[in-house]
C-alpha atoms as one frame of an Amber mdcrd trajectory, in Angstrom:
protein
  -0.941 -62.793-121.442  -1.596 -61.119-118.171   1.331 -61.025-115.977  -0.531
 -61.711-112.879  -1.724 -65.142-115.399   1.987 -65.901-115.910   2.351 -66.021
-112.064  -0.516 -67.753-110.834   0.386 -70.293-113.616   4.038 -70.518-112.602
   2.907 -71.273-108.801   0.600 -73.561-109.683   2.247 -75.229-111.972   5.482
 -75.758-109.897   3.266 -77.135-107.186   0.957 -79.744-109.133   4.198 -81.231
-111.714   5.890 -82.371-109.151   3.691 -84.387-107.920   2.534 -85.582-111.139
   5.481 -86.973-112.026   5.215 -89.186-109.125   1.818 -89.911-108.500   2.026
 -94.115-108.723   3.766 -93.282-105.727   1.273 -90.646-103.867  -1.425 -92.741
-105.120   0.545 -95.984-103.134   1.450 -94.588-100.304  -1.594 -92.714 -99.618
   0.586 -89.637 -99.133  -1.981 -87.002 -98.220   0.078 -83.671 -97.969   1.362
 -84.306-101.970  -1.821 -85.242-103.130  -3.532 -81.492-100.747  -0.476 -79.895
-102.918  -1.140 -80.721-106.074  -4.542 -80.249-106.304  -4.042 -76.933-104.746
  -1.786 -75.913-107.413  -4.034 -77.531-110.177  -6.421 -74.825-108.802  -3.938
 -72.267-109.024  -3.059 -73.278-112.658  -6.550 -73.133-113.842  -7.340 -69.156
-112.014  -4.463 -68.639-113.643  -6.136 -69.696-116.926  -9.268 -68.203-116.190
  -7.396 -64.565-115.436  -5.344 -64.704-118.718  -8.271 -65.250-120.633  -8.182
 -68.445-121.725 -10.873 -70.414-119.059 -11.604 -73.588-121.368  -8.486 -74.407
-120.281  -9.571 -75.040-116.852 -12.072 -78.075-117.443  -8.748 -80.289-118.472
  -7.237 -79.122-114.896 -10.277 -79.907-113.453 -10.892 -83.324-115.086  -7.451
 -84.458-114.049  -8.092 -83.052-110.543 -11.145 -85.509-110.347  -9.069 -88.473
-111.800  -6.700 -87.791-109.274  -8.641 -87.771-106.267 -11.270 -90.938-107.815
  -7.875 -92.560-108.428  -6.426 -91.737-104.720  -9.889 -92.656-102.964 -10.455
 -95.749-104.440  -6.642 -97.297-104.059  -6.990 -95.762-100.631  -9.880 -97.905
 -99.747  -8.711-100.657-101.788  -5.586-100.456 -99.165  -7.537-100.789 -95.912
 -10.250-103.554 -97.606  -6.697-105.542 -97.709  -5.377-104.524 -94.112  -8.922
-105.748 -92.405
């Protein structure tokens, strides 16, 4: 794989996981910055894909990446329907 792949997947990756393993949490807490970070790595991750040659990869990233923010959104509003 292309080295400049390995990288871009490294960074990305180390900036999406993170946040995946807590993202009840994120989700909960409506924590903005985390959620900014991890999709920005998720789009890291899939150039990262898409330079090493391998760019089918990316429609899982970007799947997830919709999930995530559809998931976000709608406890988000779900939140403030409560606080009103």
């Amino acid at each position: 794989m292309n080295p400049i792949a390995i990288v871009l997947l490294l960074v990305g990756y180390s900036l999406s996981l993170p946040v995946i393993g807590k993202i009840g949490t994120v989700v909960r807490k409506q924590n903005r910055l985390a959620m900014l970070g991890h999709q920005f790595g998720l789009l890291i991750a899939g150039l990262g894909w898409i330079v090493g040659g391998r760019p089918q990869l990316i429609w899982i990233h970007l799947l997830w990446a919709v999930a995530a923010i559809v998931w976000f959104n709608w406890v988000g509003t779900k939140g403030s329907a409560k606080k009103a």
